[in-house]
N, C-alpha and C positions, 0 to 999 in steps of 0.2 A: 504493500500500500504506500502510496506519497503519501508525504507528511505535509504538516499544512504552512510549513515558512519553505516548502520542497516548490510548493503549490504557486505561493506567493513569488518565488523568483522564476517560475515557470513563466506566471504572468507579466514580470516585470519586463523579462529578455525580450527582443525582439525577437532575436532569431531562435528563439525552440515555442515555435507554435505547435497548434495539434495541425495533425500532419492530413489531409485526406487522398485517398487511395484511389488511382484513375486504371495503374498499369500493373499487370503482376508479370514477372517474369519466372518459369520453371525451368532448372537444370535439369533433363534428365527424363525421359517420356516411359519412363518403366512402372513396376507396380504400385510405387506410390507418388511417385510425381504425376501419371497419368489421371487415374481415379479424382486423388485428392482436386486438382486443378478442372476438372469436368464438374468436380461439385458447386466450388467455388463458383464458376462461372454461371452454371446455373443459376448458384443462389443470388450469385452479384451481379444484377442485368448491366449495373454502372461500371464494372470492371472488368476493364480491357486483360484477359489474362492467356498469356501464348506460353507454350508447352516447346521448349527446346533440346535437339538431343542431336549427335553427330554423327549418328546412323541414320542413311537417309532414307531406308528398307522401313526402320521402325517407325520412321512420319510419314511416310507413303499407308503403311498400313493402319496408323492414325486416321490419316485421311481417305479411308477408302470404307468399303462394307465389310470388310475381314483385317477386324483390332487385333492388334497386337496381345490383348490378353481377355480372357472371358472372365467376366463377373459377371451375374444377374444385375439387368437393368442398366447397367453400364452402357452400352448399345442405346437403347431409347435417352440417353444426357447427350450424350453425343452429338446424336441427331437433333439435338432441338436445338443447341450452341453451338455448331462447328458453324466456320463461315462469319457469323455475329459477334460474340464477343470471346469467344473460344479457338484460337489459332495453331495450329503444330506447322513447327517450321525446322526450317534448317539452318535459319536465317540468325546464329547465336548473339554476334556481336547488335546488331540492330534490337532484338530482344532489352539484351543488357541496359543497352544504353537508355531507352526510354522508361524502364522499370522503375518501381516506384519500392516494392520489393522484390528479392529476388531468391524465390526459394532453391536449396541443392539437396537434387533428389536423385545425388547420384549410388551407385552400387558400393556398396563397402562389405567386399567377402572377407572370410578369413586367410590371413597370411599363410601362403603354401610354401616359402622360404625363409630365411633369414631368423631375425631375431623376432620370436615370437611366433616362430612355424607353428601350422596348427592350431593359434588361439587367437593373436591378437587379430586386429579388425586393420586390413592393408587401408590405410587414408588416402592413397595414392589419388584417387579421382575427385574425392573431395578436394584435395592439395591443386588437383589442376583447377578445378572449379572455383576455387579460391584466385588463385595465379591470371586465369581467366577475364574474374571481375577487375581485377585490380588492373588490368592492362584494359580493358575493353571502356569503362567508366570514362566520359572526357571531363577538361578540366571546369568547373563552378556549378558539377550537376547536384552541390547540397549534399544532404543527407541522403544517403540508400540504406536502405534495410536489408540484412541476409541474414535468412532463416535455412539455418540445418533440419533438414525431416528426414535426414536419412539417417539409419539405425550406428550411432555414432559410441567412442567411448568416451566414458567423462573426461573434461577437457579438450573433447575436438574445437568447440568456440574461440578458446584460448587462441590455437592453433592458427584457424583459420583466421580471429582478429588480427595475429602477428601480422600472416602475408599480409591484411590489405593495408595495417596501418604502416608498415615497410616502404608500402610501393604505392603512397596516397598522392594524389595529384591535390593542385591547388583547388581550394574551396571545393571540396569535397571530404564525407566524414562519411564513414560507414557506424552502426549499431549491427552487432550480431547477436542475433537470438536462437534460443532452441526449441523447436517445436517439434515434440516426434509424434511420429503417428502411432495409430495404435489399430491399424484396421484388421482387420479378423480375413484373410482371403476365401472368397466362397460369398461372404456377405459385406465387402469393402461397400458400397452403395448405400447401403442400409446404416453400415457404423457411421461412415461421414454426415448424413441426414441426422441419425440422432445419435450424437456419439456421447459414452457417459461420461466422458471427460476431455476438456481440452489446456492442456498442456503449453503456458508462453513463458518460458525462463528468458531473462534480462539482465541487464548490469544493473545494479543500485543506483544508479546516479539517476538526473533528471532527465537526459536524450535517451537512456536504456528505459525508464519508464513510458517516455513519449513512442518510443518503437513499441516497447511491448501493448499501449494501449491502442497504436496504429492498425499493427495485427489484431487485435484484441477485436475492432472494428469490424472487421471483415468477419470474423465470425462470427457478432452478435447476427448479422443481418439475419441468421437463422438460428442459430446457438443460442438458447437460453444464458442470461446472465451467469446465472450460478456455478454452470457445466465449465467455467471457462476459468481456471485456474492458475495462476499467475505466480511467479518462484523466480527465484535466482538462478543463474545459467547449470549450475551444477547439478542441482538438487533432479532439474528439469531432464538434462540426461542422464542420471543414472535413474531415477523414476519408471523411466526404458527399459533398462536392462534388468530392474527389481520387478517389473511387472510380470515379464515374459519368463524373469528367473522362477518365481512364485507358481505360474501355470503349469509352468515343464513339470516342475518339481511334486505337481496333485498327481498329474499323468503318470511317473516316475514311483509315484507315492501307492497308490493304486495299483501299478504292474506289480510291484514287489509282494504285496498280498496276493495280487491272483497268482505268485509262483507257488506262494503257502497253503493257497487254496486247493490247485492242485492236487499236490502231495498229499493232502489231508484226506481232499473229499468235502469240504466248502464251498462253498457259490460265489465269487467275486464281486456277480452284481447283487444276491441278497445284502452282504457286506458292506457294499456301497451306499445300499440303497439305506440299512441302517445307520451308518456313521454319517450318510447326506441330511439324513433329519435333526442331528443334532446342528440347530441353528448357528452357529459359533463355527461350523465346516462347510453348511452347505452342500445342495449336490452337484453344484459344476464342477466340468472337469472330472469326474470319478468315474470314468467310461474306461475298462481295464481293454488294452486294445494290443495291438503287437508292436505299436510306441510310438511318438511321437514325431511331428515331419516338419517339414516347412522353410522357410529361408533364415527365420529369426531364430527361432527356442536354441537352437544349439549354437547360433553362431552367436546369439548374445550371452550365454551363458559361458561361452569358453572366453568372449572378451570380459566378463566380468571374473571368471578364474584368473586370463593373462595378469588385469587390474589390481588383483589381489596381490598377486605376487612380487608385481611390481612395486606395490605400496610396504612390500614386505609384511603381507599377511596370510602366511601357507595355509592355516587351520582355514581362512575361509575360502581361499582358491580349492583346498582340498574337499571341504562340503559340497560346494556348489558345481564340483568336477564329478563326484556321484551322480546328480541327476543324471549328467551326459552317458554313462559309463556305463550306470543303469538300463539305461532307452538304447543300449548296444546291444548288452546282455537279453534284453526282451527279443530283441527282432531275430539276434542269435539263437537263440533258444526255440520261438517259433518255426524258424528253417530246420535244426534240426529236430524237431517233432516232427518235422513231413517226409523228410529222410526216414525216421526211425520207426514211423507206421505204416511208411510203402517197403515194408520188409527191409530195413537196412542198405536199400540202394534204389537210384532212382537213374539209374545210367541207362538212356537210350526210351526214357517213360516220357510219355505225353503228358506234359502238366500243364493246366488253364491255371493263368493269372487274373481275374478278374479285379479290374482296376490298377492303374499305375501311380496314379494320382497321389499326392500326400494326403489330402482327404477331399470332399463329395464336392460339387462346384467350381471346383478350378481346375483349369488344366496345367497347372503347375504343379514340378516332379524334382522341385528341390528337394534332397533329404529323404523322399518317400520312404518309407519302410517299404515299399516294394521292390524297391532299387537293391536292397540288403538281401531282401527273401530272392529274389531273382537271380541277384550273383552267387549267392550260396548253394543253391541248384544248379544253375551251369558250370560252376567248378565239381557238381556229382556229376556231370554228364547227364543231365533232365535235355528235353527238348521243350521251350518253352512256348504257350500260344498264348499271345496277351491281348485282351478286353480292357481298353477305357474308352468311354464314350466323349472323353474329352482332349486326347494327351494324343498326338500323332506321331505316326512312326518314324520318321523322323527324331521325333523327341525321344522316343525309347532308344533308338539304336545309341541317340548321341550318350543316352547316361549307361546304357549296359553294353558298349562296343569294347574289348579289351586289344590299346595300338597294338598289345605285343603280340595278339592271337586275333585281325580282325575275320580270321577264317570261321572262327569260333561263334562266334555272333550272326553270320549267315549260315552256319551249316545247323543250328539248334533253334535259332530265333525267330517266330512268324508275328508279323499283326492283323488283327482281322479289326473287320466292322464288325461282326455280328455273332455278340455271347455264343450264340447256340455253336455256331462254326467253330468259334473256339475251344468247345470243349467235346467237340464231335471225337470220340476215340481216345478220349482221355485216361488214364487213370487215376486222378485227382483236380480237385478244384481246390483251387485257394484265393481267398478271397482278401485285398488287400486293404480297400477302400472302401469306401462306407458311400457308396452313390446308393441313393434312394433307389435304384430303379433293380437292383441288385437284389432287393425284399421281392420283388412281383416278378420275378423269371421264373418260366415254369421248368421247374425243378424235374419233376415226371419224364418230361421231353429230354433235358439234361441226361439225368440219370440213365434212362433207356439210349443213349447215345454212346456214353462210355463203357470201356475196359472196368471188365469185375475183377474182386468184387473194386466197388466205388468208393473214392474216399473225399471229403469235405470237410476243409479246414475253415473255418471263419474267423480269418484273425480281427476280426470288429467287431465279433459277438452279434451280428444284427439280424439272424434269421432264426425259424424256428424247428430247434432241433428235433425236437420230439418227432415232430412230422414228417423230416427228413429219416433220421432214424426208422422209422416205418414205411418207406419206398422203398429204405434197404442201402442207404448210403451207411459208409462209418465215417461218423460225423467226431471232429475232437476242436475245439474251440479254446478260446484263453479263458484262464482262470476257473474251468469246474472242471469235474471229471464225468463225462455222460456216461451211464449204464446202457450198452447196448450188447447184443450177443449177438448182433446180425453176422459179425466178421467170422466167428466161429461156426456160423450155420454156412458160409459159402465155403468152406474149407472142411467140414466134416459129412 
């Protein structure tokens, strides 16, 4: 909050008025600079806001009938803003320059060399997008705003303020802020409309207040007052990486019981479903499943491990490395339960993958736990036949091709369009992803199609066993142990 003699020399200055917002400028046209800036412009008929990125593939299919990435409803924002006040271009330095803000929503993977292989979070492209403004910017263009929404570690702000107040031209000032996103992929559309929090970290001074209430602007236009919550730069990135650490960690939390469950003869989701009712737990996130996916959970988790360590605090790098370690062990564990119930080998079996997806709604296959279960079987010698109704082949080859063995990959690997075909002759179904449409497949048809006896693995838990069990499949799933004797009746 400004204070109130913060207020009075606010008024007094000339030069830090309130600021208003004509032009937005985005780095970066991927899964969250895309969404986010579609919403925006929606919501803000008066803001001019253009979407910039240096693949000129990924603005072409901005601007065309076939986006770049599928979310529900995304497609229909699009259409009503492109062309008006909604631009994707290629066009980066024109962008810049008339920007009012400039969000960078560029990629930040995990370092796969150097110092911090494996964990920390490579800044490299934020570092350009940094470099970028600070050359692009001409000289008396005022104050600009740069907001980070890409999944950063604490202190990227810091960072990023260095380059541009380094390399500041005359009568020009930059404010950076942090603003992460927090959308959910599958329902990114839905969270941006009513998100349950919005997140503006700032510098304490008075031009870091006047940025943050700039931003702050733009989001009431539809944001409730209240949802809109306001912090110091630090507090506001690592907020990020405690939220998605928190979630991993139910998922994580959850798997570990359904291994006890197992073993025992317990129910994972009875289990759930009692500890979800004590109000103090709640029941999100307690879906015991073959583990957790996606671009964030783990890559922010192992930048929040790096951060620890770095700060010289093992004990918590070492906590918060379990979750990750854990959600190995799951997926591991699931693959060899499909080895160990197709009779200890699966070299040269026809096995349906049903779903590739990290979970239902997108066709995004970062991290999948299918990608795990997949490689696990092709190094048995499985031949695999994979079903996503969203994820193309293309995209599968690119995450299961191995350079050293690309013979490997076309002599074992098919894609189909249509479930049934994929498991026509099969010996097993395994099912990865949680696509709704995976509950209504007629099973019967399925079943009558494959190599006996039939085996059905439901790593999502999401169909019903009992009933499968009674067609005659042997059904084994996370977290319970099903009583069937079907397996013993084809065999004896």
């Amino acid at each position: 909050m400004v204070k109130n003699e913060e207020l009075s020399q606010i008024e007094d200055s000339n030069q830090v008025q309130k600021m208003t917002i004509t032009k937005i400028c985005c780095l970066g046209a991927g899964y969250v600079g895309g969404p986010t800036c579609c919403i925006i412009a929606q919501q803000c008929p008066d803001i001019q806001v253009t979407v910039v990125d240096k693949s000129a593939e990924r603005i072409a299919a901005w601007n065309s009938k076939e986006l770049p990435i599928y979310e529900p409803g995304l497609a229909e924002v699009v259409e009503q803003c492109r062309g008006k006040n909604l631009i994707f271009s290629t066009d980066i330095e024109s962008a810049i320059k008339s920007a009012d803000i400039i969000f960078i929503c560029v990629n930040t993977p995990t370092k796969t060399f150097g110092m911090g292989c494996g964990k920390a979070a490579d800044l490299k492209y934020v570092e350009l997008a940094a470099r970028m403004i600070a050359e692009t910017v001409e000289e008396g263009s005022g104050m600009k705003i740069v907001v980070e929404k890409s999944t950063v570690p604490v202190r990227a702000a810091e960072s990023i303020g260095n380059i541009l107040k380094h390399n500041v031209k005359q009568n020009v000032s930059y404010q950076i802020l942090s603003n992460p996103e927090f959308l959910a992929e599958g329902t990114a559309v839905k969270d941006l409309l009513s998100p349950d929090r919005v997140l503006i970290g700032g510098e304490e001074t008075s031009e870091g207040q006047m940025a943050v209430d700039a931003l702050a602007s733009v989001y009431k236009q539809w944001v409730p007052e209240d949802r809109i919550i306001t912090m110091n730069t630090w507090s506001s990135e690592l907020s990020k990486l405690a939220a998605n650490a928190f979630l991993a960690q139910r998922i994580s939390s959850i798997n570990s019981i359904s291994a006890v469950c197992e073993a025992t003869g317990a129910d994972v989701s009875e289990v759930a479903r009692a500890i979800g009712r004590d109000t103090r737990i709640g029941p999100k996130f307690l879906q015991a499943s073959v583990g957790f996916g996606g671009s964030c959970f783990q890559k922010d988790i192992l930048n929040l491990v790096y951060i620890s360590e770095c700060l010289n605090l093992p004990e918590v790098a070492e906590y918060w490395n379990q979750v990750v370690s854990f959600n190995t062990f799951q997926r591991s564990r699931f693959a060899r339960k499909v080895v160990e119930s197709l009779f200890n080998t699966v070299t040269d079996k026809k096995i349906c993958i049903l779903g590739f997806a990290f979970k239902k709604n997108t066709g995004d296959t970062r991290e999948s736990a299918a990608i795990y279960v997949s490689k696990h079987l092709l190094e048995e010698g499985a031949n695999l036949s994979i079903y996503d109704p969203k994820v193309s082949a293309s995209q599968v080859k690119f995450d299961l091709e191995d350079h050293e063995k690309p013979e490997q990959f076309k002599r074992l690997v098919t894609c189909h369009k249509d479930p049934y075909e994929a498991a026509e002759k099969a010996h097993a179904l395994v099912i990865c992803t949680d696509w709704d449409e995976f509950v209504t497949l007629d099973y019967k048809r399925i079943f009558d199609g494959m190599a006996k006896p039939a085996f059905l693995f439901d790593g999502r838990k999401m169909l019903d066993h009992q009933k499968l069990i009674k067609m005659g499949f042997h059904v084994e799933t996370i977290g319970t142990r099903l009583s069937q004797r079907n397996l013993q009746n084809g065999h004896h």
